[in-house]
Structures are given as C-alpha cells and as structure tokens.
C-alpha positions as CSV (number, residue, x, y, z in Angstrom):
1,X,200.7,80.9,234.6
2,X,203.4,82.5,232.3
3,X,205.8,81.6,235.2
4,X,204.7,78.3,235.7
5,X,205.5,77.7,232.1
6,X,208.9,79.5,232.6
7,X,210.1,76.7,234.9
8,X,208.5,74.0,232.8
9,X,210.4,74.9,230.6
10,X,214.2,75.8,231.9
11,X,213.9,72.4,233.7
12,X,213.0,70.7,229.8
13,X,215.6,72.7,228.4
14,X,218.2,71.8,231.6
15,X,217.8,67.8,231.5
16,X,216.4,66.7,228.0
17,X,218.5,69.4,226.2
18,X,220.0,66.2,223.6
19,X,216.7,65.1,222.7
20,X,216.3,69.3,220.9
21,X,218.6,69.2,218.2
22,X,216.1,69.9,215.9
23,X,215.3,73.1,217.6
24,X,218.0,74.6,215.7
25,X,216.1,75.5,213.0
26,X,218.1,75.0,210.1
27,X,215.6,75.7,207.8
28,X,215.4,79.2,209.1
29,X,218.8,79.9,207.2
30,X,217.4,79.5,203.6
31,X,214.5,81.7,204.7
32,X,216.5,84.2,206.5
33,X,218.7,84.1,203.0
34,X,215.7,84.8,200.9
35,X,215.0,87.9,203.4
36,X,218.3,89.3,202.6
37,X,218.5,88.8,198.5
38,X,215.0,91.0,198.7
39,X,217.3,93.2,200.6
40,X,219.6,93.3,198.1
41,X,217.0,95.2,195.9
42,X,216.2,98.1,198.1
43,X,219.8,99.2,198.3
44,X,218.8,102.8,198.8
45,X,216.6,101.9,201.7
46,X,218.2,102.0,205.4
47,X,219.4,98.5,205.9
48,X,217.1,98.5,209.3
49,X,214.2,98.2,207.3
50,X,214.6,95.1,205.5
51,X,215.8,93.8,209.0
52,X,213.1,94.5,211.0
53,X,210.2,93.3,207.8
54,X,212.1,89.5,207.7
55,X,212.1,89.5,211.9
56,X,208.3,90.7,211.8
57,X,207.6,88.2,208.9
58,X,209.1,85.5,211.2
59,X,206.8,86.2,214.3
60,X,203.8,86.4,212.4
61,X,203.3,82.7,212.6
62,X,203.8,83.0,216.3
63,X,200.8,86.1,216.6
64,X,199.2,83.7,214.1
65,X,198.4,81.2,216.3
66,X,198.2,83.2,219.0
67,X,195.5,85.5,217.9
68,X,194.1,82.0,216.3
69,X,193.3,80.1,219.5
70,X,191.6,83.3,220.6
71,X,189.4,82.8,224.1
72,X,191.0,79.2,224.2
73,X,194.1,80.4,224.7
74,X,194.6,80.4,228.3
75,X,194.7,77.7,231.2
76,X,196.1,74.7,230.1
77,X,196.0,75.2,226.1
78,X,198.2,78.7,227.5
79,X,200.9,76.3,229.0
80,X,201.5,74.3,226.7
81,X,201.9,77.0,223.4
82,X,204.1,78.9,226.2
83,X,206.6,75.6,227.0
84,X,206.9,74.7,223.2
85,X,207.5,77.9,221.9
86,X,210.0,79.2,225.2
87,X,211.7,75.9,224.0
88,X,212.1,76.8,220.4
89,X,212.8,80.5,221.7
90,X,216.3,79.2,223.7
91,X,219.2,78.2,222.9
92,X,219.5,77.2,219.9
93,X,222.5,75.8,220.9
94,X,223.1,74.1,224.4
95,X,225.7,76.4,225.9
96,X,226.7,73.5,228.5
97,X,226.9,70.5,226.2
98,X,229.3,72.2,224.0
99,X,231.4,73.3,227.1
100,X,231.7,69.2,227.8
101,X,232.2,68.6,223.7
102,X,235.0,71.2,224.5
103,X,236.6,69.9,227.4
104,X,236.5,66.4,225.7
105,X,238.5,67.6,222.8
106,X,241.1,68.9,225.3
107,X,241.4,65.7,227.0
108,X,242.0,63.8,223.2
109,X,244.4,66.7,222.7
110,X,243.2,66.3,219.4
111,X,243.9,70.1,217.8
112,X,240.9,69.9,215.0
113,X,238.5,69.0,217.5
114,X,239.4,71.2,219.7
115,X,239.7,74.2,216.7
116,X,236.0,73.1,216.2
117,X,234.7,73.0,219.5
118,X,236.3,76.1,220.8
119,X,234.8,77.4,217.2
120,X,231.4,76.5,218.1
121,X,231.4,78.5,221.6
122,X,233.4,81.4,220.5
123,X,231.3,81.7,217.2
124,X,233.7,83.3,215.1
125,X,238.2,83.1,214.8
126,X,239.7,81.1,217.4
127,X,243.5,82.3,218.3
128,X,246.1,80.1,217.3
129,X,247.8,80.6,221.0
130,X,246.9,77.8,223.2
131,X,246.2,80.8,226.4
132,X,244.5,83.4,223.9
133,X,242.1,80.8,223.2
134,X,241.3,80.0,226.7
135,X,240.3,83.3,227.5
136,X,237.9,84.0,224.7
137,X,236.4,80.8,225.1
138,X,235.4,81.3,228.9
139,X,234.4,85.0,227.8
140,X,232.5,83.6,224.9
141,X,230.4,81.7,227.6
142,X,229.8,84.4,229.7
143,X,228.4,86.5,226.5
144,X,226.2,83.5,224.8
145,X,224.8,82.4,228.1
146,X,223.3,85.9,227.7
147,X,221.9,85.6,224.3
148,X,220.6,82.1,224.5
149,X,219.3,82.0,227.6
150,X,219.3,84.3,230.0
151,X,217.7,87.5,227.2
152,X,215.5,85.1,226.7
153,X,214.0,84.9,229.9
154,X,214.3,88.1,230.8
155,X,211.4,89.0,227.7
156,X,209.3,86.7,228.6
157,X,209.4,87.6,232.2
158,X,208.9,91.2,231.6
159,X,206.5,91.2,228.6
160,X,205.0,87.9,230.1
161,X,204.2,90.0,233.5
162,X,202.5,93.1,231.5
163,X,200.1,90.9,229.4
164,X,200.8,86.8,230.2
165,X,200.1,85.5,226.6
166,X,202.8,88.1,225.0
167,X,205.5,86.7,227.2
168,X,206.1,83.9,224.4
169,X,205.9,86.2,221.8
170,X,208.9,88.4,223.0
171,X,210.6,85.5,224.2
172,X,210.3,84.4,219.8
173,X,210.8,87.7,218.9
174,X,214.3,88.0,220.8
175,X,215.2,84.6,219.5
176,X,214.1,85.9,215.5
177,X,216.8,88.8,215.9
178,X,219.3,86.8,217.0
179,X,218.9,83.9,214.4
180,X,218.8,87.1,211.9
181,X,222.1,88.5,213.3
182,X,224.3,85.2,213.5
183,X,223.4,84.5,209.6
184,X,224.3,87.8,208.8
185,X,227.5,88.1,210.3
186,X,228.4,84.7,208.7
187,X,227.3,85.8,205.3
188,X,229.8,88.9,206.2
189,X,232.2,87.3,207.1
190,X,232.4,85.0,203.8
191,X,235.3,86.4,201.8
192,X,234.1,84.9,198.3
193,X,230.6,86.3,198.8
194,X,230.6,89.5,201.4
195,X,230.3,93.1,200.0
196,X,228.5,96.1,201.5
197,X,225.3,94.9,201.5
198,X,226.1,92.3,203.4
199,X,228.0,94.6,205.8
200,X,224.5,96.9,205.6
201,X,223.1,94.4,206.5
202,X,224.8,92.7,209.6
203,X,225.3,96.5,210.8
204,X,221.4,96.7,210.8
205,X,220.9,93.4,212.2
206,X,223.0,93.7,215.0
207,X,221.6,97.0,216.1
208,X,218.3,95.7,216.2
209,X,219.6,92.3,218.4
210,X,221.8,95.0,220.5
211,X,218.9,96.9,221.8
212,X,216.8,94.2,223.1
213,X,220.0,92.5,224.5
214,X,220.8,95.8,226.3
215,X,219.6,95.8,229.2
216,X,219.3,91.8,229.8
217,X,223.1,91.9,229.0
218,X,223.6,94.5,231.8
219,X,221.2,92.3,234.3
220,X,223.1,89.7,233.5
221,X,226.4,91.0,234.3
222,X,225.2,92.1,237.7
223,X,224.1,88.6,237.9
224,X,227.2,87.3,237.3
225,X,228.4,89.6,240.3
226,X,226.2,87.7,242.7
227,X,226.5,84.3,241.4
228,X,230.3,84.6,241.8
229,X,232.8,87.0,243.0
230,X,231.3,90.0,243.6
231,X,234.3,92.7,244.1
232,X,236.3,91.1,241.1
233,X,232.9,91.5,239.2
234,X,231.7,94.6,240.7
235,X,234.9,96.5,239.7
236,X,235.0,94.8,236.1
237,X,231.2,96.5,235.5
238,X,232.0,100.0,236.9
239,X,235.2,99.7,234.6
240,X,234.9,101.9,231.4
241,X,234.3,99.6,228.9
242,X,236.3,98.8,225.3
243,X,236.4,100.7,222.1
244,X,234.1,103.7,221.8
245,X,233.5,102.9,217.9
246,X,231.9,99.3,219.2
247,X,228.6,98.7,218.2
248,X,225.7,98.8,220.7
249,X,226.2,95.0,220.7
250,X,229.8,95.0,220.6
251,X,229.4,96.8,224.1
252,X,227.3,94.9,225.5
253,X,229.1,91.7,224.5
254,X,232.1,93.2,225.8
255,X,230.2,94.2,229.3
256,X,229.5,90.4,229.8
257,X,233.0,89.2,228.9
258,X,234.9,91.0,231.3
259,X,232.4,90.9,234.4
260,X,231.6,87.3,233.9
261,X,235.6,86.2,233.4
262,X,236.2,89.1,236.6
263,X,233.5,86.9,238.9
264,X,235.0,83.4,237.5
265,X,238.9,84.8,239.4
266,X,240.8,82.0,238.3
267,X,244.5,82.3,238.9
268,X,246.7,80.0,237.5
269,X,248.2,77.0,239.3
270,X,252.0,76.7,238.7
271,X,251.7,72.5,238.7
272,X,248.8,73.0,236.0
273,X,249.1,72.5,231.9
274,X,247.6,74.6,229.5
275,X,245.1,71.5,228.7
276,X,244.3,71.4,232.5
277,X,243.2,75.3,232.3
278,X,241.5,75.2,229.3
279,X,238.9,72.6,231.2
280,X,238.7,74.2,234.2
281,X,238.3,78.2,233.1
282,X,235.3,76.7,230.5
283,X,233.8,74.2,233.5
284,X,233.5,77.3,236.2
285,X,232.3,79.7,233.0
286,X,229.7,77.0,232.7
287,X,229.2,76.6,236.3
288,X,229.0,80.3,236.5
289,X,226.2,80.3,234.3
290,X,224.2,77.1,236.1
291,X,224.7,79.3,239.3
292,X,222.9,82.4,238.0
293,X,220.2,79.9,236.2
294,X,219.5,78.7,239.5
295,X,219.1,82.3,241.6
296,X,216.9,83.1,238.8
297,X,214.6,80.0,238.9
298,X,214.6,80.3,242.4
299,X,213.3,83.8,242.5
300,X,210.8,83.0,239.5
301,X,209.8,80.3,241.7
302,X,209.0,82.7,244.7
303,X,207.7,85.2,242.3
304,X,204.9,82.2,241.2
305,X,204.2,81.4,245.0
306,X,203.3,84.6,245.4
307,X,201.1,84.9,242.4
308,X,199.4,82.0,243.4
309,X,198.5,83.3,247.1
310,X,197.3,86.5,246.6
C-alpha cells in the first residue's frame, strides 16, 4: 500500500506541483528560529543536541497522529495520511518549475531576474561570470534533485518496506533536517547577525541532514549514471572527490555535482551564446532528473505488481 501511495503521490507532485505553494512551510522558519534562540542557552552543550531535540519536536506531530489513528490506520485511511504527508515531505520547492522561471529570465536577458532565479536553484552566491554561473546552476540541480526529491523517496521506500506506516514518517523526518539545515546556514550566512553559535549550529545541522542524505546521494549518483551517460558518469563517481576538510554533506553534494554534470556531457556549440547554454545545460539537468524520476517510478511500479500478486 506504502507504494501505491508513493506513485500517488510523485504523479501529484509531477502535474499539480503550482497548486503547492503553500507546502513551503513558511511558518516553520519562526519555529525553527525559536529552536535555535533555546540553543543559544546551552552553549556548553554539543550543538547536535539541540539539533536533533527541534527535528524530534517537529515529527512528533507526525507520530502524533500516527499513533492517534491507531488500528484505523491502514487501508484507505493509510493512503491518504501517506499522500498528504509524502506531499508535505517533497520539495519544498519545485526543482523543474524554477529551472523554466530560470530559463525565462535568460530569454528577457533581464540580469536581476536571472541573479534571482539562478539564486533560487543554486541556494547560496551566484558568480558574477556569465559561464561560472552556468555550471553551478546545472550542478545545483543535480544536488537538490537529491535532497528534495529523490532522499525523499528513498526513506520512505526503505523504512516504508520494513514497517509500511513508518515510511511517511522518515520520508517527514528527512524533510525536518533539511528545513532545519537550509535556515541554519542562512542564519550563518547573515553578516549582521552570524556568530559561532550560529556556526555551531549549522555545523550540527548539516551533519545530521548529511547522514541520512548519504547514501540516497550515492544512489542517486549511480542513478544519474544510468539515466544518462554512463562512462562520463561512471568515471566522474570512481573519481576521488573534493576537499578532504568538506563536511559529510559537503561530500556528498559534491558527489552529485560532478557525476550528474559528467552524465549531462554537454559540449559546447561554436554557433551558440552564453544565453543559449545557460537554457540548455539547466533544461538536460532537469531532463536528467525527469529521466531518473521515471526509472524509479517504473521500478516502484513493478515492485507494487509484485506485492500485489504474491
């Protein structure tokens, strides 16, 4: 059943991804906020504490309701907690509608937009150089396909498989880490307000998102291998990877980056402009992604028919 809720749900999130806006969760911030004043106070605590307490405190409502609905909650009552909260659980962000807001900004030529929308995928600097820009943004799409989608999947799947109703529940609990991690590194990142709390803090935060992304980072880059080209790809992942003072997270990020861009191969065309790359490196990122989104539902799919013939 956890399955059949899985495809419910992609297909939702696939084709009536504008109507989910509000999935976003904005109101999460100021709570996530709250969660890291308290932190503030227990200074001579490891940062990791704290972390872990606001992500448990943020999947209790989850078990809440879980553990509420008690005998009731399988069959159809199952399917429908597991498709709204798998909905809630991806994204938050649409990785393919802000690939089109980015390729629109390109064709206006309009350098704000395009700062903004390049801003919004890459989800942190954007280079000033037209090329460097490119690049990061059709590795940033490799990496956040990863966090919003496909790590997602990969919990429920797995934990979903060992006991159905706690698929949802890791697929939340994946979602809480990373919600933690992106406010963190923005409150870091603030010159006016960061110190080394906040640097605590975010170190904690993305350890904890780093090893549940682990190993669906490392499935996904082997995805990426298939769903493109595989010797480019292949090579890229046996390829020693980055800085060894990266964080578990860093690595990982870094992992996805260079085997997805390694399977996209794009060579540049000498009667092409740089606005002409820029939309085609993020389309085939994107397309990339949509390939590998459909190998997995297909083999969901045929993991479902056989559930359902045994």
């Amino acid at each position: 059943m956890h399955l059949i809720a899985l495809l419910i749900g992609l297909v939702i999130e696939r084709f009536a991804t504008r109507f989910f806006h509000w999935r976003r969760m904005r109101w999460l911030e100021r709570i996530i906020d709250a969660g890291f004043r308290q932190a503030e106070r227990l200074k001579n605590w490891p940062a990791i504490i704290p972390v872990v307490g606001l992500a448990i405190l943020l999947v209790l409502p989850v078990v809440a309701i879980m553990f509420g609905l008690g005998e009731t909650l399988q069959g159809f009552t199952y399917l429908i907690l597991a498709i709204f909260v798998l909905l809630f659980s991806l994204g938050p962000k649409d990785i393919g509608e802000e690939v089109d807001d980015y390729c629109k900004a390109l064709e206006s030529e309009d350098e704000e937009q395009i700062h903004n929308a390049a801003k919004a995928i890459i989800e942190g600097d954007v280079p000033t150089d037209a090329r460097e820009r490119i690049a990061r943004v059709e590795e940033a799409v490799c990496v956040q396909a990863n966090n919003r989608l496909f790590a997602v999947v990969f919990w429920f799947v797995v934990l979903g498989a060992v006991m159905g109703y706690i698929g949802p529940l890791a697929a939340w609990s994946y979602r809480v880490t990373d919600l933690i991690r992106r406010r963190a590194v923005f409150n870091a990142t603030r010159s006016e307000d960061a110190n080394d709390n906040c640097e605590r803090i975010r170190d904690a935060a993305e350890l904890v998102h780093g090893l549940l992304a682990w190993v669906p980072a490392r499935l996904t880059a082997m995805g990426y291998a298939t769903a493109g080209h595989a010797d480019e790809a292949i090579a890229a992942f046996r390829a020693a990877g980055g800085n060894r003072d990266a964080s578990l997270s860093e690595h990982s990020e870094h992992l996805l980056a260079r085997v997805g861009v390694a399977a996209l191969a794009l060579q540049d065309r000498p009667d092409e402009t740089i606005k002409e790359r820029g939309i085609r490196g993020a389309r085939s990122a994107n397309q990339l992604v949509f390939r590998l989104l459909l190998i997995f539902a297909v083999i969901i799919s045929a993991m479902t028919l056989y559930g359902l013939t045994r």
